[in-house]
N, C-alpha and C positions, 0 to 999 in steps of 0.2 A: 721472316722475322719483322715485327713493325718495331719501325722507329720512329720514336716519338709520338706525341699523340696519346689517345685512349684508345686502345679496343674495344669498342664496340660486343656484345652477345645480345646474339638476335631471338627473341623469344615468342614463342607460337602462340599467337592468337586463336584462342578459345571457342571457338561458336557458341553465341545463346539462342541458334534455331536450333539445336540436338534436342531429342528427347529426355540424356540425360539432364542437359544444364535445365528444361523444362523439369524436372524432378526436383533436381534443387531448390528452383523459386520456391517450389509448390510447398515443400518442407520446411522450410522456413516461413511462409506464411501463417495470416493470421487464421485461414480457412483450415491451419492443417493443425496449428496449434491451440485452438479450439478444441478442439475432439477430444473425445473421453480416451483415458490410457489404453484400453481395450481397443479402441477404433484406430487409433495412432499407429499399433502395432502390427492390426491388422493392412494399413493400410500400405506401411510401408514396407513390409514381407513386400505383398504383389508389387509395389513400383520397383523396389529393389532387383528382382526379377526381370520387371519388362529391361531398367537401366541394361542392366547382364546381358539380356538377351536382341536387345531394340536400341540400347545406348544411344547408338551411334547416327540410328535416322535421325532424317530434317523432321522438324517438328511439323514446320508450316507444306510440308513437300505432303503429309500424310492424307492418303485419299478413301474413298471404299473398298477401290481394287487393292488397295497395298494393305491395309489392313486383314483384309479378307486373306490375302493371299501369304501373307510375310507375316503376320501376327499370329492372326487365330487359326490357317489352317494346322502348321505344325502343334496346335493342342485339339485337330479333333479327339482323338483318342481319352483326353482330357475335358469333356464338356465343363468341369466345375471348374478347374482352372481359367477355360476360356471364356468363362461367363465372368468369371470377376475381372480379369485382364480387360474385357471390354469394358464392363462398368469404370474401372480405375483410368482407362482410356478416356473415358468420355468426362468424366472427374476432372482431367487437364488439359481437356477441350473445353471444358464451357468453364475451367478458371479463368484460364490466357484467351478468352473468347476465338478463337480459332473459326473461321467462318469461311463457304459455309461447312456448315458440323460434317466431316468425314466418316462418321458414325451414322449418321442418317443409312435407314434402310437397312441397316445390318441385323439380323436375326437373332434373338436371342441364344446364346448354346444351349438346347435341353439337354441335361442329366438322366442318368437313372434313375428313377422312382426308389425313396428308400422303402423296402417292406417292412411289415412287422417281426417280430422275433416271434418262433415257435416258441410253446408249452417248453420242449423237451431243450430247446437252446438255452432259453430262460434260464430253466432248471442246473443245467451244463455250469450255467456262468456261477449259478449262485453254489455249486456243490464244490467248485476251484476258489468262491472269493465267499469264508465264511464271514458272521456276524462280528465287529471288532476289526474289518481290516479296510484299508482306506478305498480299496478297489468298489467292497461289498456297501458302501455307504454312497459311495458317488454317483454307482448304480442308481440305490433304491431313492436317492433325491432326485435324480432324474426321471424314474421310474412313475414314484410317487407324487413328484410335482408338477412335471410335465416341464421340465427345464433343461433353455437348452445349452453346450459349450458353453459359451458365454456368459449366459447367468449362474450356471453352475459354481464355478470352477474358482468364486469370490464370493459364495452364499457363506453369512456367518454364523456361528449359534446364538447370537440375537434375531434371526431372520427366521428360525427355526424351531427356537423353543416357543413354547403355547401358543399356536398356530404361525404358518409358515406364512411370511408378507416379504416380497422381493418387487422391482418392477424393472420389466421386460426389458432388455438395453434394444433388440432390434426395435419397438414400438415405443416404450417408454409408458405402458401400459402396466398400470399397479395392479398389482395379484395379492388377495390374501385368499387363504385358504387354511380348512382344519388339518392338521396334522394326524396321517391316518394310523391305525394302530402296527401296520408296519414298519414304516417308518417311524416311529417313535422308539421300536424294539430296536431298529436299527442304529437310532440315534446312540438308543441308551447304551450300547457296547461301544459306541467309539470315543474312544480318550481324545480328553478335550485339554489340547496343548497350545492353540492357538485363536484365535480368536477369528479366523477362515477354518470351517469344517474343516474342507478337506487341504490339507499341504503337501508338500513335496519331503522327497525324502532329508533336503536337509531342514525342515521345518519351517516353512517360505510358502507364501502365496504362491500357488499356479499362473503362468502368464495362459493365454486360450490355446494359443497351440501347444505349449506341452503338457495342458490339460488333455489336448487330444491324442498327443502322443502314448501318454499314459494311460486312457482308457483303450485308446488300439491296442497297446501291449496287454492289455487286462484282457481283453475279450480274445487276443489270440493266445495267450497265456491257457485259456479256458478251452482251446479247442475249436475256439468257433471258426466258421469263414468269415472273407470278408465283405460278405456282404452283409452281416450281421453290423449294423453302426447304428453307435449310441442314439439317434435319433427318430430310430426303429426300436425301441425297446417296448415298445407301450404292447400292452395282452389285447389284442385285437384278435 
């Protein structure tokens, strides 16, 4: 029992070498609060994850081996995973200048090669997702535009009607282009309730990942496998 006095609570000093408390700066910065909403979101899905999964490493302790071996082996299996983990790595290496780069030399992950979509899957997708339905529209602007997640998924029907003009968020590269008679057939059956083509079922812009969410479900909805992804759509 103390008598007298103040007690004293002793409270645990925090480290700002962790990867996590390096997450925080970074999110609170000006480099991070910059970025387009799209980019923001994306960005912080993958840190959130490394935080989960990496939190707890030293930041400044991080080397090739340790990377190699504690980061990206447990995503081979994952090459696209482990391709952005490295990119989002090296992002709060050369924030916090981190020297020298414990990235240096480390491989990019290659992925699998997306294919094209067969005639007959094609076919598949479009006899599950008629003309008039959100699935059947997101398709054929992808299809027809050559558009990817990302541009998609907040193309508006000012961007669409009498010819299609969007610009690229990964390049920043402006596209106009005619509206081809499919797409225009496609257009004409979707009810225009918002002023983003396509919405969500409660009538809300798509954010990119539950744009992707929804077309995964669309195209397994349809039969297809999965190696069928929206970025293989094109009739090659």
């Amino acid at each position: 029992m103390a008598m007298g006095g103040t007690q004293k609570t002793a409270t645990k000093k925090v480290s700002t070498d962790i990867i996590s408390a390096k997450i925080d700066a970074y999110l609170k910065s000006a480099a991070y609060t910059g970025l387009s909403d799209s980019s923001q979101e994306g960005y912080s899905s993958r840190l959130e994850q490394i935080r989960t999964d990496h939190g707890h490493r030293a930041f400044s302790g991080l080397t090739k081996e340790r990377i190699e071996t504690f980061i990206l082996a447990p995503l081979a299996n994952k090459p696209g995973a482990a391709l952005d983990t490295l990119k989002k790595l090296r992002i709060l290496i050369n924030h916090f200048k981190l020297t020298p780069d414990p990235t240096a030399g480390i491989k990019r992950p290659k992925g699998g090669e997306i294919r094209a979509w067969t005639d007959r899957e094609l076919a598949a997708y479009e006899r599950r997702w008629p003309l008039g339905t959100k699935q059947r529209t997101a398709y054929a602007l992808m299809l027809n535009m050559g558009t990817a997640r990302v541009d998609t998924h907040l193309l508006t029907w000012h961007q669409v009607d009498d010819g299609a003009c969007y610009r690229r968020h990964k390049t920043g590269v402006q596209v106009d282009m005619d509206v081809s008679e499919d797409l225009e057939k496609t257009l004409a059956a979707m009810p225009r309730k918002h002023v983003v083509v396509i919405t969500t079922a409660y009538g809300k812009p798509f954010t990119v990942d539950g744009f992707s969410r929804f077309m995964r479900d669309a195209i397994t909805a349809a039969g297809l496998p999965l190696s069928c992804q929206p970025h293989g759509r094109a009739r090659l």
